[in-house]
C-alpha positions in Angstrom: -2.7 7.7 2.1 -5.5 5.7 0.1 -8.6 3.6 1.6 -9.6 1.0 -1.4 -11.0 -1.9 -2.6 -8.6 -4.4 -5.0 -8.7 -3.1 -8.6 -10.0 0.3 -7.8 -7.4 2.3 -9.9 -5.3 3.2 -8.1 -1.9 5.0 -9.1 0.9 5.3 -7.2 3.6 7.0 -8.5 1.8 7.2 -12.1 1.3 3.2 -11.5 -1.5 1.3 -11.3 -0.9 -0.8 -8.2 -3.4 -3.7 -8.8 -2.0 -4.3 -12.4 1.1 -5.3 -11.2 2.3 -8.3 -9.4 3.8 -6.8 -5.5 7.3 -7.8 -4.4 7.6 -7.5 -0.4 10.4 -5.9 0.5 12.6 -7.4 3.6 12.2 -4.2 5.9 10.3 -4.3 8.9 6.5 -3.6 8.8 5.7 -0.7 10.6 2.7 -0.2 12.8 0.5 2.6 11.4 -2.8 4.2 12.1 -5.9 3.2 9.8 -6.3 6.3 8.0 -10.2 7.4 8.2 -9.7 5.7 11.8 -6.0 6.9 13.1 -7.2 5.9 17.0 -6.9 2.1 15.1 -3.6 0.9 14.8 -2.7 -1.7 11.9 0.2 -3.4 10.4 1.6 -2.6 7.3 4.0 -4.2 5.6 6.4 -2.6 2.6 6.0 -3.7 -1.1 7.0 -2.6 -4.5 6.1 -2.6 -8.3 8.3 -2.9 -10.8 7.8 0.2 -13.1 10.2 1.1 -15.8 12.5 3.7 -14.2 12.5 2.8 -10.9 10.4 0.2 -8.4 7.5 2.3 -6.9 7.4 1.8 -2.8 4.3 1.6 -0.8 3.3 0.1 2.5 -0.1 -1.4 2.5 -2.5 -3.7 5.0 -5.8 -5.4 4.4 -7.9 -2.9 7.0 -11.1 -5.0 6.5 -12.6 -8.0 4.0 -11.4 -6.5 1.1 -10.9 -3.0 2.2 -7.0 -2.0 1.8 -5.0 1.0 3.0 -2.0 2.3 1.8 1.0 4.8 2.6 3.7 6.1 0.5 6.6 7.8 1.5 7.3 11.1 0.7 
């Protein structure tokens, strides 16, 4: 799990996230805890990048102005 702000750098996967566009995904969001927070509960919804093997996968919400968290699976 990462707590961020947009074009922080960060990789997932070997990826950097806010360097590509993100293409939502049709599954469900899931409901997940904010992760300095977890008594917070927050919406995430599933997105991926486009990287050159494979799509990279991550579920991500806007936790405050600007503030994003995100969760990848394992």
């Amino acid at each position: 799990m990462h707590v961020g702000f947009q074009n922080d750098g960060l990789k997932i996967g070997g990826v950097e996230i806010w360097k590509h566009e993100w293409r939502r995904t049709d599954r469900e969001p899931l409901i997940l805890p904010h992760p300095d927070y977890p008594h917070q509960r927050h919406r995430y919804c599933i997105y991926e990048v486009d990287d050159q093997d494979q799509p990279v996968c991550f579920a991500v919400s806007e936790l405050s102005n600007g503030v994003w968290g995100f969760y990848v699976p394992d």
